[in-house]
N, C-alpha and C positions, 0 to 999 in steps of 0.2 A: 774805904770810901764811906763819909756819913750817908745814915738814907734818914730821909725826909720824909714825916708822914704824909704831909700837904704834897709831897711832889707825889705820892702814891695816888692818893684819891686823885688828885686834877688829872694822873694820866688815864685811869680811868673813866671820869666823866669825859676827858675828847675822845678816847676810843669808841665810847659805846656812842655819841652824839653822832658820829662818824659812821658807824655799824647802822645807826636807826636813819640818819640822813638816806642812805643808801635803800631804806625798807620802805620808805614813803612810796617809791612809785618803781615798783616793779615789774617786772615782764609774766610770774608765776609767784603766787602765794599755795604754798601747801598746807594743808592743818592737820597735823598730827605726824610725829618725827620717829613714826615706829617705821619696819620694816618697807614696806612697798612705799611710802614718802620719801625715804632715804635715797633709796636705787632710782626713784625721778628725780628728787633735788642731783643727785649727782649726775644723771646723764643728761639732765636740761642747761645745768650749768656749765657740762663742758661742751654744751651747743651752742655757747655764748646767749645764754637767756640769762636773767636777771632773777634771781632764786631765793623768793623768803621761806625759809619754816617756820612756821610756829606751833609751837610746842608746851602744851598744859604742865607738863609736869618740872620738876628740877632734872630727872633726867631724862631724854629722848631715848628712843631703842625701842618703844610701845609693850609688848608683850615677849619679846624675843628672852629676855633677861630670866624670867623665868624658870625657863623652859617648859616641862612636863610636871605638875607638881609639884615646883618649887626645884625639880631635879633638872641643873643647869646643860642641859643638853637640849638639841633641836635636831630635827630629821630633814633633811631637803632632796630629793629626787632628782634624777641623772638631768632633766629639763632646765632645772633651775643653775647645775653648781657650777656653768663656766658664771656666773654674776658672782661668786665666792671665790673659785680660784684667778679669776681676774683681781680682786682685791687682795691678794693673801693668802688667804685661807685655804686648809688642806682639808678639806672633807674626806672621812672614812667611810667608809663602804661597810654596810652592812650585809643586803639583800634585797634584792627584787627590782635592783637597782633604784636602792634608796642609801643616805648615805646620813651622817650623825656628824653636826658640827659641835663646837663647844659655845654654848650659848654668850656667853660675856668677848669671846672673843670676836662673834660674828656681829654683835650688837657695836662694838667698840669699832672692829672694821669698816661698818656699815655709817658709821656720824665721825668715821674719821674721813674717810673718803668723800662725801657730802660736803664736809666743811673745807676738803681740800680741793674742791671740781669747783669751789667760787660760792658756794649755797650760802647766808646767810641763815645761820638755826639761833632763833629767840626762844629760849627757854622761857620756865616761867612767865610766861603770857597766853591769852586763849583767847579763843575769838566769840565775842560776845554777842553780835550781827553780821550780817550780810550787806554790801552795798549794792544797789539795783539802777540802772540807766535805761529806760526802754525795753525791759524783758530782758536786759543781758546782764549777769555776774561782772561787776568790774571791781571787787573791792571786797575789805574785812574791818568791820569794827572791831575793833583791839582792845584788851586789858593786860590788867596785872593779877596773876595768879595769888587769889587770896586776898586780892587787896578790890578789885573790881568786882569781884562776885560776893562778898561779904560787905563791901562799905558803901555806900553812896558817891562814887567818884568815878567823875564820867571817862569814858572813852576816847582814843582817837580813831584814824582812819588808814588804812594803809590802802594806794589803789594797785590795781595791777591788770594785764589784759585775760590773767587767766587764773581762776581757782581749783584746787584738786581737793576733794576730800578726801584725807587719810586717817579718819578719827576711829576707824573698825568696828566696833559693835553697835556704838549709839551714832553713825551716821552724821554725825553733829550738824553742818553743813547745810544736807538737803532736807536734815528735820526741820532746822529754821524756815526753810519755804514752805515744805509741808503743811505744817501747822498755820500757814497765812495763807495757803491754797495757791500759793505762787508755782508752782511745779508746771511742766505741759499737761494734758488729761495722759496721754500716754504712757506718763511716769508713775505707778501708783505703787506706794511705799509699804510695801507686803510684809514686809520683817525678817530678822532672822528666820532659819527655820530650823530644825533638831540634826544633831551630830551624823555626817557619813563622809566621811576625809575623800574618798576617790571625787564624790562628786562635788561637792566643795571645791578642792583643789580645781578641776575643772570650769568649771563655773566663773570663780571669782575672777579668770583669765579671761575665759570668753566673754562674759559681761562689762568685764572693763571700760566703760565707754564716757561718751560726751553724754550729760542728763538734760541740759539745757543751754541755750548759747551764754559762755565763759563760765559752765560750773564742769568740772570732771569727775568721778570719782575713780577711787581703787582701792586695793587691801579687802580688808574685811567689811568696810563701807559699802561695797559690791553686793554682798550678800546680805545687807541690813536692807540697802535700798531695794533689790529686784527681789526677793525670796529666796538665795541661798541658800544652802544647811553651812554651818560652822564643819571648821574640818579641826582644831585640835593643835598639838605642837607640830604639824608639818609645815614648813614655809617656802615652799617652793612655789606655790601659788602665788604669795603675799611679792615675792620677789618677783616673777614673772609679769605680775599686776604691773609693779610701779615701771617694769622695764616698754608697757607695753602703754601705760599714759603718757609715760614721757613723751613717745612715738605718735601719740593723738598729739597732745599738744606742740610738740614742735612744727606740726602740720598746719595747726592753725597760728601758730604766734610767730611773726617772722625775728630773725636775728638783731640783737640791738647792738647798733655799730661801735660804741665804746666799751661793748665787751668779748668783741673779737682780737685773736691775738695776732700780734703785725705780723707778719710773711716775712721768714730769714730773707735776710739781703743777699745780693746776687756775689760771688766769689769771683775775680779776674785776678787772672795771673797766672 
């Protein structure tokens, strides 16, 4: 069979037209496609919600890739590892009931699963703004990586009833209102704070919260925003985070009817 360069490209431009058609107006935009964004894209999307990621870099997976100094391993704790062997993944057991996955495979797991629960992940693209209605998040001014943040070439809009920030250290998100003094007074964006894994890990779960009506965050965002300490290569926090925004936001954004799946039909005979 001859192949056609032209039929190559054309099916590409209606694919991704089709792909971005669907990003315009969403039910959840997440920002940043590392760990705790993944485990909400996925368990929002098999809530029947409407699921963008967007993602700065060419590859999603955030920090996981990694691992410990370049050494592609990751730790996750007895709390986190049914969200690993749900997906696959055999985590080993070390000690203290903590256990050691293999970094590339839990990263790979974690944006296969995502992209298979319905999520839509845009790569290379990053969110340049924030969109505002009356004090509430509904919306991301969008670019192209590289090409928005170096050239003078404007933006579009993507809206949606809910935003999660999962950008980890630099909070990207709710730095943007920050800095405009859009935040509640309640919210005051303390910073990171210096390395201690137990309370870290704790922390970024229990803080996990709604920041303002339609902004969420989670991940290491958590800890940028309220004054966490960074906890390091453990990820059982970061997974527990996104399991547990999901569960905020499914609370507040109700089901959108064209992405529930039809009910088997009744069997006689």
């Amino acid at each position: 069979m001859p192949i056609d360069e032209l039929i190559i490209s054309r099916a590409i431009l209606d694919a991704h037209h089709r792909k971005m058609s669907r990003c315009l107006d969403s039910d959840v935009l997440i920002v940043g496609g590392g760990p705790a964004g993944l485990v909400a894209a996925a368990h929002l999307a098999t809530q029947n919600r409407r699921v963008v990621i967007i993602e700065r870099q060419l590859s999603p997976g955030g920090g996981i890739w990694g691992g410990g100094m370049a050494m592609n391993d990751v730790v996750v704790q007895e709390e986190a590892k049914h969200l690993l062997t749900a997906i696959g993944l055999k985590p080993r057991k070390v000690d203290h009931d903590l256990y050691t996955v293999d970094a590339v495979a839990m990263a790979s797991a974690l944006i296969f699963t995502a992209v298979q629960a319905g999520a839509v992940l845009l790569n290379l693209t990053f969110m340049e703004d924030v969109c505002m209605r009356n004090g509430t998040v509904d919306g991301l001014v969008i670019n192209r990586t590289r090409i928005g943040d170096v050239l003078p070439v404007d933006p579009i809009v993507f809206r949606s009833k809910a935003v999660i920030d999962t950008t980890g250290h630099e909070a990207a998100v709710v730095e943007k209102l920050r800095k405009r003094h859009l935040l509640p007074p309640e919210v005051s964006i303390a910073g990171e704070q210096p390395m201690h894994a137990e309370a870290g890990e704790l922390f970024v779960v229990e803080r996990t919260a709604q920041v303002m009506p339609g902004l969420f965050v989670a991940g290491m965002s958590v800890c940028a925003t309220f004054g966490g300490p960074r906890m390091g290569p453990i990820f059982g926090g970061m997974l527990l985070s996104g399991e547990k925004v999901a569960k905020l936001v499914a609370s507040a954004v109700p089901e959108r009817a064209c992405c529930r799946q039809p009910a088997p039909s009744s069997q006689h005979g």
